[in-house]
N, C-alpha and C positions, 0 to 999 in steps of 0.2 A: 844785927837789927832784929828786935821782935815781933814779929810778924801777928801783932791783937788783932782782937774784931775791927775797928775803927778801920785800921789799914788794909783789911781781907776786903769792907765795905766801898773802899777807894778803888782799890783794884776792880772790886765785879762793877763801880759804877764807870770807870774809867771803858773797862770792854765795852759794857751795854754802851756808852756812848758814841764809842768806834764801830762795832753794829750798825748802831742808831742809822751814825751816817754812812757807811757803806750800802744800808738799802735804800738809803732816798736817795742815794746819786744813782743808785741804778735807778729807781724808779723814775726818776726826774725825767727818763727819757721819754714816760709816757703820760696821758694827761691824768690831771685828778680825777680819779674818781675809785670808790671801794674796788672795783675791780683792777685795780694797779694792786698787785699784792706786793710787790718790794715797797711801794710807798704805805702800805697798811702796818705790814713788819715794821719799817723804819718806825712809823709812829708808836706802836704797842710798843715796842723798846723804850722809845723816848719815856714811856710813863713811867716805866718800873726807874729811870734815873735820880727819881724824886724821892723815889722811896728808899733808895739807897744813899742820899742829899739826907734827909732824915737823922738815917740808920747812924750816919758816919758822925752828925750834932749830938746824938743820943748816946754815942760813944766815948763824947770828952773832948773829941776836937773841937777848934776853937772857929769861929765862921772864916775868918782870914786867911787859917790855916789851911783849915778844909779845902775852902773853893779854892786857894791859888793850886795844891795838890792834887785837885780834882779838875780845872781846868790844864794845867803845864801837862799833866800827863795826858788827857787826851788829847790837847794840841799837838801833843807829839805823835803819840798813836795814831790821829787822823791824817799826819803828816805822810809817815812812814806809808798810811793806808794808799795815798792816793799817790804817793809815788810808785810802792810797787804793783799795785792793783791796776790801777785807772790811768799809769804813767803819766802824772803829772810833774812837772820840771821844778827845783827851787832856784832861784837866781840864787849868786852869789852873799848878797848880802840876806834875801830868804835863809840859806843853810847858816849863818854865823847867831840870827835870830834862833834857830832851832837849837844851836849849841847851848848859848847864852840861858836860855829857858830849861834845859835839859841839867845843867847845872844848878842852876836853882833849883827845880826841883830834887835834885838830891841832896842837897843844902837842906832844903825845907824837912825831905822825908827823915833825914839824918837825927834832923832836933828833937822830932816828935819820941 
């Protein structure tokens, strides 16, 4: 597999989004306001996701392509995150979802 810009672009926006949400769950524990700085991080993350949403159209990908690649992977990344981070549990039929999707997307990343 060739690893182009388009796909490097998927990749750093897949982290930034894993980021994203690893410091607003921390944050979440405390109220809004600027002085929550894991909810300030989370959010400065969140911008730059756009700009790599962009990068990755500007690339050649196709909108369908993109976001199902650019969602599946970080649903999964956010998966992984908050199970081994935040110990959060999948039910049974949760994990078979994560499989199912984890498949596709390397289906998807394969075509490209």
């Amino acid at each position: 597999m060739k690893l182009g810009t388009g796909k490097i672009y998927i990749m750093l926006m897949i982290i930034f989004e894993i980021l994203t949400q690893y410091f607003l769950q921390k944050g979440v524990k405390r109220s809004f306001s600027f002085n929550n700085v894991n909810m300030m991080i989370g959010i400065l993350l969140g911008l730059f996701i756009n700009v790599f949403y962009f990068l990755v159209l500007k690339s050649g990908y196709s909108l369908a392509i993109a976001n199902t690649l650019i969602d599946g992977g970080g649903a999964i990344g956010i998966i992984l995150l908050g199970y081994i981070i935040f110990k959060q549990v999948l039910s049974k039929k949760q994990l078979l979802g994560v499989i199912i999707t984890m498949i596709g997307v390397l289906i998807l990343g394969l075509s490209e």
